[in-house]
N, CA, C and O atoms as CSV, one atom per row, in Angstrom:
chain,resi,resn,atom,element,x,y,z
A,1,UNK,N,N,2.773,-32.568,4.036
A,1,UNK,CA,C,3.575,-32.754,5.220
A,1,UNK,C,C,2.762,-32.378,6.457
A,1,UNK,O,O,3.393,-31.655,7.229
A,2,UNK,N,N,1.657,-32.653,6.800
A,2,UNK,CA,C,0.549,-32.719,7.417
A,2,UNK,C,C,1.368,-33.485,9.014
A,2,UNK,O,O,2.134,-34.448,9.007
A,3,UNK,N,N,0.915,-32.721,10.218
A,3,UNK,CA,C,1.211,-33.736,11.354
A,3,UNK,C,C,0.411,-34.717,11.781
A,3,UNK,O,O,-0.771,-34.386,11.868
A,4,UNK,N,N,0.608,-35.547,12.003
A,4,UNK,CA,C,-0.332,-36.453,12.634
A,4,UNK,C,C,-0.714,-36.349,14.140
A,4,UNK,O,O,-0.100,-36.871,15.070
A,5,UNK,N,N,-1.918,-35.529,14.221
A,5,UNK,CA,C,-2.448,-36.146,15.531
A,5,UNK,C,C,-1.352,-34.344,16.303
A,5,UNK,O,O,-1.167,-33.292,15.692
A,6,UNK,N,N,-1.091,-34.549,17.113
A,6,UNK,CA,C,-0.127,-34.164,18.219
A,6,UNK,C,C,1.832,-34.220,17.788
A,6,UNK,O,O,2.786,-33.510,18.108
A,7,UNK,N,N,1.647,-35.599,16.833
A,7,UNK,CA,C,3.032,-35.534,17.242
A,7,UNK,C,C,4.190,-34.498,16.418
A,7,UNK,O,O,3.960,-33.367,15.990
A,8,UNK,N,N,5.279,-35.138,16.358
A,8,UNK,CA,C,6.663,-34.398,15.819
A,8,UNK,C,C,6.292,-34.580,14.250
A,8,UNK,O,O,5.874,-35.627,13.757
A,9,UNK,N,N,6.562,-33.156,13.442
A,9,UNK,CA,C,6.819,-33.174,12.684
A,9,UNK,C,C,8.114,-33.688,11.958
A,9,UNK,O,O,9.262,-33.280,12.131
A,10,UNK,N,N,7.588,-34.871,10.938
A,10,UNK,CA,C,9.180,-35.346,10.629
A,10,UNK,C,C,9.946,-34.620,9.190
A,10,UNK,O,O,9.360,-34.177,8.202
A,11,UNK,N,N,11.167,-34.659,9.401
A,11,UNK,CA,C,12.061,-34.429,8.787
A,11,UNK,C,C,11.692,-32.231,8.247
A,11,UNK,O,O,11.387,-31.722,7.168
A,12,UNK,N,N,11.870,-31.793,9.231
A,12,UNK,CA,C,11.096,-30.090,9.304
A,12,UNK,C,C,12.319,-29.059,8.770
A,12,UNK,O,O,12.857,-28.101,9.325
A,13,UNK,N,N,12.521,-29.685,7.435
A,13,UNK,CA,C,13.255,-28.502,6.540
A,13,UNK,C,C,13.386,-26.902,6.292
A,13,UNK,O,O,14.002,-26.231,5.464
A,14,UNK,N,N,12.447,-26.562,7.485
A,14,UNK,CA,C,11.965,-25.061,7.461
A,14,UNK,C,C,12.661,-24.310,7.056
A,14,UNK,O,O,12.279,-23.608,6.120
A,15,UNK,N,N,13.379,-24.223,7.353
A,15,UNK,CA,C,15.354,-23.232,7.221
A,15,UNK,C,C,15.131,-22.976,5.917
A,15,UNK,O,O,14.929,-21.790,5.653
A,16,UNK,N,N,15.107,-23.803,4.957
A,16,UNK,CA,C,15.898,-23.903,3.649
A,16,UNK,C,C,14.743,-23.261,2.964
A,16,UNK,O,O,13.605,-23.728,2.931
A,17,UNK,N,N,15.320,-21.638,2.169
A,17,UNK,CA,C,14.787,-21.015,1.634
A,17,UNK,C,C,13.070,-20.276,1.510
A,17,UNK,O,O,12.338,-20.041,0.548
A,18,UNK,N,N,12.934,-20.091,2.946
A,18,UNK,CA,C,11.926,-19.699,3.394
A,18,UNK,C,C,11.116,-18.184,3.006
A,18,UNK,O,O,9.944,-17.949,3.300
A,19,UNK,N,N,12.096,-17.181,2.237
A,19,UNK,CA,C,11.956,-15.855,2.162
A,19,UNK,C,C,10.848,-16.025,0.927
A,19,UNK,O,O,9.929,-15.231,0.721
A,20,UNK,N,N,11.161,-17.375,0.051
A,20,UNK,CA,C,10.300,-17.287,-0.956
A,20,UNK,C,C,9.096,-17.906,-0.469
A,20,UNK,O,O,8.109,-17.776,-1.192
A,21,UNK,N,N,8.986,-18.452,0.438
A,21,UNK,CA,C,7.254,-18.963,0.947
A,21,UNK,C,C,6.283,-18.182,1.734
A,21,UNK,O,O,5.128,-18.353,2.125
A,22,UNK,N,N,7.303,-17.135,1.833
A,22,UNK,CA,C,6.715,-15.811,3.219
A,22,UNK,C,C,5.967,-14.883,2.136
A,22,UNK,O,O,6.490,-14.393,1.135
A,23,UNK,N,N,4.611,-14.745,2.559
A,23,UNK,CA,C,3.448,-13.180,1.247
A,23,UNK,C,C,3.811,-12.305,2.097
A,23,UNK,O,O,3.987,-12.503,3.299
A,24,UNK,N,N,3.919,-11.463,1.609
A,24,UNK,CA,C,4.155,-10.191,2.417
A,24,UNK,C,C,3.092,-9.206,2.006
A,24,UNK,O,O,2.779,-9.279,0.817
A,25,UNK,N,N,2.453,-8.280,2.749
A,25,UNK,CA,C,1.499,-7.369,2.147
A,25,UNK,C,C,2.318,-5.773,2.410
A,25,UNK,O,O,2.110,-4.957,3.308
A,26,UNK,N,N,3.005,-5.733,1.605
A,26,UNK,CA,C,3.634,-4.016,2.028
A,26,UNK,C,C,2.826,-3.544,1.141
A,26,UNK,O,O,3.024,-2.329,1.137
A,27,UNK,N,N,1.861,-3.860,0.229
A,27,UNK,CA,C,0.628,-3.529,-0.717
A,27,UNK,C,C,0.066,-2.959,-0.186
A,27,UNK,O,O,-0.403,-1.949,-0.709
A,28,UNK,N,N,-0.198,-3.260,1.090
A,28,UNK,CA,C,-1.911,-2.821,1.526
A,28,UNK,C,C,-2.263,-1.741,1.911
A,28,UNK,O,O,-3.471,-1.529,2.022
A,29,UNK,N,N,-1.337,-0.751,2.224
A,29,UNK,CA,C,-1.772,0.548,2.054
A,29,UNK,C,C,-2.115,1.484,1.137
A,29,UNK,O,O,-2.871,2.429,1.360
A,30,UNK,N,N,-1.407,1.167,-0.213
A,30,UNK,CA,C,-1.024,1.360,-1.358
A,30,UNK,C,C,-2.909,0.968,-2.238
A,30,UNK,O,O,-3.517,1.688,-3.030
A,31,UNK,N,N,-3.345,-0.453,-1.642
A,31,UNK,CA,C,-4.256,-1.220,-2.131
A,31,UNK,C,C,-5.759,-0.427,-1.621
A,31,UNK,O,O,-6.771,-0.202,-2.284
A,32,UNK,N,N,-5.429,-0.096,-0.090
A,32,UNK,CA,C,-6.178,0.666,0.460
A,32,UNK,C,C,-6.544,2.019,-0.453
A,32,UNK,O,O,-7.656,2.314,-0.892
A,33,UNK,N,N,-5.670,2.535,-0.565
A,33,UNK,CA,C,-6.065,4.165,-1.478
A,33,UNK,C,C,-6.710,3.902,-2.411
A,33,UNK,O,O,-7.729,4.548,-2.653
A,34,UNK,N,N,-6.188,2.608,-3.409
A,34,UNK,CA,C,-6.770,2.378,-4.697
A,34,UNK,C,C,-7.700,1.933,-4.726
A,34,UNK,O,O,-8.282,1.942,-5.811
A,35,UNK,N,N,-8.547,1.111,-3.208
A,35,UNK,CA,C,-9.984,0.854,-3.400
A,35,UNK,C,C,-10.662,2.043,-3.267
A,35,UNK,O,O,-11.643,2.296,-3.966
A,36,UNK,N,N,-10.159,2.921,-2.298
A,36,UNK,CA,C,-11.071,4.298,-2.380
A,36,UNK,C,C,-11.442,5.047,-3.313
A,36,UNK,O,O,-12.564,5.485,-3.565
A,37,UNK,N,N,-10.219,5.226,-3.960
A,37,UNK,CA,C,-10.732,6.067,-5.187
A,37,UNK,C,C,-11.572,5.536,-6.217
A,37,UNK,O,O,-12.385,6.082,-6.963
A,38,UNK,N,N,-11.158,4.224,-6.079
A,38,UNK,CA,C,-12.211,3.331,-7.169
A,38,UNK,C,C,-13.757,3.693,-6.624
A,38,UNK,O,O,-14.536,4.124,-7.474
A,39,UNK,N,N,-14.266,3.530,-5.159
A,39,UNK,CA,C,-15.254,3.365,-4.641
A,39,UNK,C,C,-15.765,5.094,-5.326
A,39,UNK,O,O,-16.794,5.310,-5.967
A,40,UNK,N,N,-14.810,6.021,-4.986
A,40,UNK,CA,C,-15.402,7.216,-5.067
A,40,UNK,C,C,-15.651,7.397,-6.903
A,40,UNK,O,O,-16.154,8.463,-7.257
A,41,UNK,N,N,-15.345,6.499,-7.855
A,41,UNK,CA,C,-15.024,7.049,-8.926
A,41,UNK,C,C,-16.006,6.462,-9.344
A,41,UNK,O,O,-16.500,7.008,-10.331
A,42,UNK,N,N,-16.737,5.140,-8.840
A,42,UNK,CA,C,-18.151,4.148,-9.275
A,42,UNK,C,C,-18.951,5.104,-8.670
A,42,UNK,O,O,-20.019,5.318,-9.242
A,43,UNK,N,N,-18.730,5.698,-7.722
A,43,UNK,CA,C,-20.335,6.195,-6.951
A,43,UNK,C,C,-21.267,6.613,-7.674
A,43,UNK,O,O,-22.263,5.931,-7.915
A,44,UNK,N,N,-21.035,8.061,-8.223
A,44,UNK,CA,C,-21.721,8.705,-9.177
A,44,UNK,C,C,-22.503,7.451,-9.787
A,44,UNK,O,O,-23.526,7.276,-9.125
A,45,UNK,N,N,-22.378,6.525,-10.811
A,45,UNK,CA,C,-23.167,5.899,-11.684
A,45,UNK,C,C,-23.894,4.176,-10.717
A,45,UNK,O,O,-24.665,3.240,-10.929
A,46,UNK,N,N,-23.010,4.683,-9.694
A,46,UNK,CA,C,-23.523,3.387,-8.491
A,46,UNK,C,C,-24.680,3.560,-8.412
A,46,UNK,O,O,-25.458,2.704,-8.832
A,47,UNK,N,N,-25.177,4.898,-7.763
A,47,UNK,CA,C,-26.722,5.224,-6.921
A,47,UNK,C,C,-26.108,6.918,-6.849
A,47,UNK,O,O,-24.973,7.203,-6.467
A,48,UNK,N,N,-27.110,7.882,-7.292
A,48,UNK,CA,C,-28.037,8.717,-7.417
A,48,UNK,C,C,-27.938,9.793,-6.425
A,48,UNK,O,O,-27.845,11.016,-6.528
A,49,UNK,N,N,-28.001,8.740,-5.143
A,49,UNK,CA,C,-28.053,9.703,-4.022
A,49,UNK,C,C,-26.559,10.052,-3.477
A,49,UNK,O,O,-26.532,10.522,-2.340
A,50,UNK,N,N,-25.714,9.937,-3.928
A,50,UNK,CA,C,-24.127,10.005,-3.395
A,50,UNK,C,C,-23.219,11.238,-4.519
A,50,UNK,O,O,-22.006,11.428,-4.430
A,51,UNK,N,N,-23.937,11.800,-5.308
A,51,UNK,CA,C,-23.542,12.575,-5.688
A,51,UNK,C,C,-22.784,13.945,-5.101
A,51,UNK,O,O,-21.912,14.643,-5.618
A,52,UNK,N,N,-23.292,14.022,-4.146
A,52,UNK,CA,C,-22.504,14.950,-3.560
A,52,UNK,C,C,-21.141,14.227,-2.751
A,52,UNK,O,O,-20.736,14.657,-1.671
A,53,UNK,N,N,-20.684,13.370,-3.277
A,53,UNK,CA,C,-19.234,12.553,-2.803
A,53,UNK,C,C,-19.176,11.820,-1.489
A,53,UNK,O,O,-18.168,11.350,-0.961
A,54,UNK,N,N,-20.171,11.802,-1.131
A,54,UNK,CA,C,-20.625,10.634,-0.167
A,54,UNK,C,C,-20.456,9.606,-0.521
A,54,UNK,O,O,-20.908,9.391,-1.646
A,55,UNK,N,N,-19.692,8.336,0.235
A,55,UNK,CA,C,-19.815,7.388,-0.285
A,55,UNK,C,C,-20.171,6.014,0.977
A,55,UNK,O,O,-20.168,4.784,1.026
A,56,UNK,N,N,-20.481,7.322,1.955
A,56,UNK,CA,C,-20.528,5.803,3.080
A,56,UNK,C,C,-22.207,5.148,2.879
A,56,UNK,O,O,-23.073,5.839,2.342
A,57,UNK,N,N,-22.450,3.951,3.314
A,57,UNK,CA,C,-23.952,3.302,3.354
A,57,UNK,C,C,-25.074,4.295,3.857
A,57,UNK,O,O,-24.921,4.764,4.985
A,58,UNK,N,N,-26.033,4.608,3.225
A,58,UNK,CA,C,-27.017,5.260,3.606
A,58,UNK,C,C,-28.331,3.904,4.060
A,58,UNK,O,O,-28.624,2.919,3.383
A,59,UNK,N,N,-28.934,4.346,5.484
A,59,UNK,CA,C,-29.809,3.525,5.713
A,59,UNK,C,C,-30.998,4.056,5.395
A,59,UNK,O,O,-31.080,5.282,5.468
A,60,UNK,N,N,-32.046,3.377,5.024
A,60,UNK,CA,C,-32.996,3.614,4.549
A,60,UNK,C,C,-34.562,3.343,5.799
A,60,UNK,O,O,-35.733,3.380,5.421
A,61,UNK,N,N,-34.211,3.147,6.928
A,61,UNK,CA,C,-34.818,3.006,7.984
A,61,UNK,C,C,-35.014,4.407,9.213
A,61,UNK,O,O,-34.208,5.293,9.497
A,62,UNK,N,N,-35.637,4.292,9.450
A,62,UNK,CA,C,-35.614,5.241,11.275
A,62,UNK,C,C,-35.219,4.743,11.913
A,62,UNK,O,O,-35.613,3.663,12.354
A,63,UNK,N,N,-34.129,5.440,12.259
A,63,UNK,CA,C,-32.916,4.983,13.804
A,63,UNK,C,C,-34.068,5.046,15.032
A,63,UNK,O,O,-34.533,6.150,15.313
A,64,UNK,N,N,-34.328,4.364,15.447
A,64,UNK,CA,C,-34.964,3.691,16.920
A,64,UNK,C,C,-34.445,4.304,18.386
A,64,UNK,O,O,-33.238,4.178,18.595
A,65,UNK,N,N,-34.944,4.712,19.033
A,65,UNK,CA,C,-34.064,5.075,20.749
A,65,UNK,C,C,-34.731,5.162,21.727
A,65,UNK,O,O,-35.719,5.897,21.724
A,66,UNK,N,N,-34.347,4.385,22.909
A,66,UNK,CA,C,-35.194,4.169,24.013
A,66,UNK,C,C,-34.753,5.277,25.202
A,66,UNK,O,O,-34.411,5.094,26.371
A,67,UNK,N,N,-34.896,6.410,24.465
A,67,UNK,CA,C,-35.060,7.550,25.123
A,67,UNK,C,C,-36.446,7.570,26.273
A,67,UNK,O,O,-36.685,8.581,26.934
């Protein structure tokens, strides 16, 4: 049911039973925690250096500054 171009959508049944076409994410906070702990629970056998419960990106470069 694609519009053509600009114009009127024909015959736009929207109304009719819409609650079931709507995703809702009331998950995602819920989803949020559970990636963390996952992240914190791989680390250990991820990489070596995160053992002490670190889990944010470590760069492996010298930060630069035009001090």
């Amino acid at each position: 049911m694609a519009p053509s171009r600009n114009g009127m959508i024909l015959k736009p049944h929207f109304h009719k039973d819409w609650q079931q076409r709507v995703d809702t994410w009331f998950n995602q906070p819920a989803r949020k925690i559970r990636r963390r702990k996952a992240r914190k629970w791989h680390a250990p056998s991820a990489s070596p250096w995160t053992q002490g419960g670190e889990t944010n990106p470590r760069s492996h470069c010298r930060p630069t500054c035009s001090a």
